[in-house]
C-alpha positions in Angstrom: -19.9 -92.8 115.9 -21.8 -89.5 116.8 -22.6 -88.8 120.2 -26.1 -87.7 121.1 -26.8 -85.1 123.5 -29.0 -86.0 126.5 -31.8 -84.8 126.8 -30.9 -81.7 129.4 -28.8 -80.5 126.9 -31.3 -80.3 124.0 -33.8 -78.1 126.9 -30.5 -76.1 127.5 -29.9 -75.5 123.8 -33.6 -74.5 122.7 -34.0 -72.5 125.1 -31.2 -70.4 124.4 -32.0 -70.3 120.6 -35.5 -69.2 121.9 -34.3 -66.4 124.3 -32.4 -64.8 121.1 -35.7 -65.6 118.3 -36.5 -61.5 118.9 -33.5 -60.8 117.5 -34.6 -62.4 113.9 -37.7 -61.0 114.2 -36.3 -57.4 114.6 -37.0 -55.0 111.9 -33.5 -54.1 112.1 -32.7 -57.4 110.9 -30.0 -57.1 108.6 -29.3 -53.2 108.5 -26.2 -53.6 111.1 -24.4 -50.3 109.2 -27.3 -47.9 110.3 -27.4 -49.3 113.9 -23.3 -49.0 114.5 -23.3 -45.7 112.6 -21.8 -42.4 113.7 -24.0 -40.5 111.1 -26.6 -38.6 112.2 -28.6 -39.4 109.1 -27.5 -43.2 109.6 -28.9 -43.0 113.8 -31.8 -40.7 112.6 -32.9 -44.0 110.3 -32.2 -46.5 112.8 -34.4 -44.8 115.1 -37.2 -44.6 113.0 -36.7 -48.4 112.3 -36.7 -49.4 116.2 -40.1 -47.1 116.6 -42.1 -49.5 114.3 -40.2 -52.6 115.3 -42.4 -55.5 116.5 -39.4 -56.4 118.9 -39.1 -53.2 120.7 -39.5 -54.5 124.6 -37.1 -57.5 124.3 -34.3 -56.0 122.6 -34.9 -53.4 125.5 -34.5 -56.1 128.4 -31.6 -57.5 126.4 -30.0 -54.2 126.2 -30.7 -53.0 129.7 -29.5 -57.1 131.1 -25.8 -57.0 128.6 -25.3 -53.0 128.5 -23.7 -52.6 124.9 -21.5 -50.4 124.6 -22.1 -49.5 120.9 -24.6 -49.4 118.6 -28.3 -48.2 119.1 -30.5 -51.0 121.1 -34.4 -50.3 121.7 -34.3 -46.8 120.1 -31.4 -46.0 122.5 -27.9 -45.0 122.0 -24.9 -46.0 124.6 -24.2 -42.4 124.8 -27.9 -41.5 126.0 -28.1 -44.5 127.9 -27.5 -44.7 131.8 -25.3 -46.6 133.6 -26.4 -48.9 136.8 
């Protein structure tokens, strides 16, 4: 017999797939190569990408909250980012 979650875990569980949504709504979606790229020509697109996303200023707070240490988040690289 399958067990059902109560209803505190359902809240925990939504809201946690909702606190990530951005991230399928990000017009980087799908082009992880570009984003994780040492190519200048690859970070130079990946840029361009994050200016026009619709996602900018969460993928920022997520950034600035988990500090990455690769790959460009929120038009930033780790290299150009600072530390806290």
């Amino acid at each position: 017999m399958t067990e059902v979650p109560d209803f505190a875990e359902v809240v925990a569980f939504t809201r946690a797939a909702e606190a990530f949504d951005w991230m399928n709504r990000a017009a980087c979606a799908g082009r992880r190569s570009q984003f994780f790229s040492d190519r200048d020509v690859d970070k130079l697109a990946a840029f361009v990408i994050c200016l026009r996303c619709p996602v900018c200023q969460p993928c920022a707070r997520w950034r600035d909250r988990t500090q990455p240490k690769h790959g460009i988040w929120a038009g930033a690289v780790a290299s150009t980012r600072t530390s806290n």
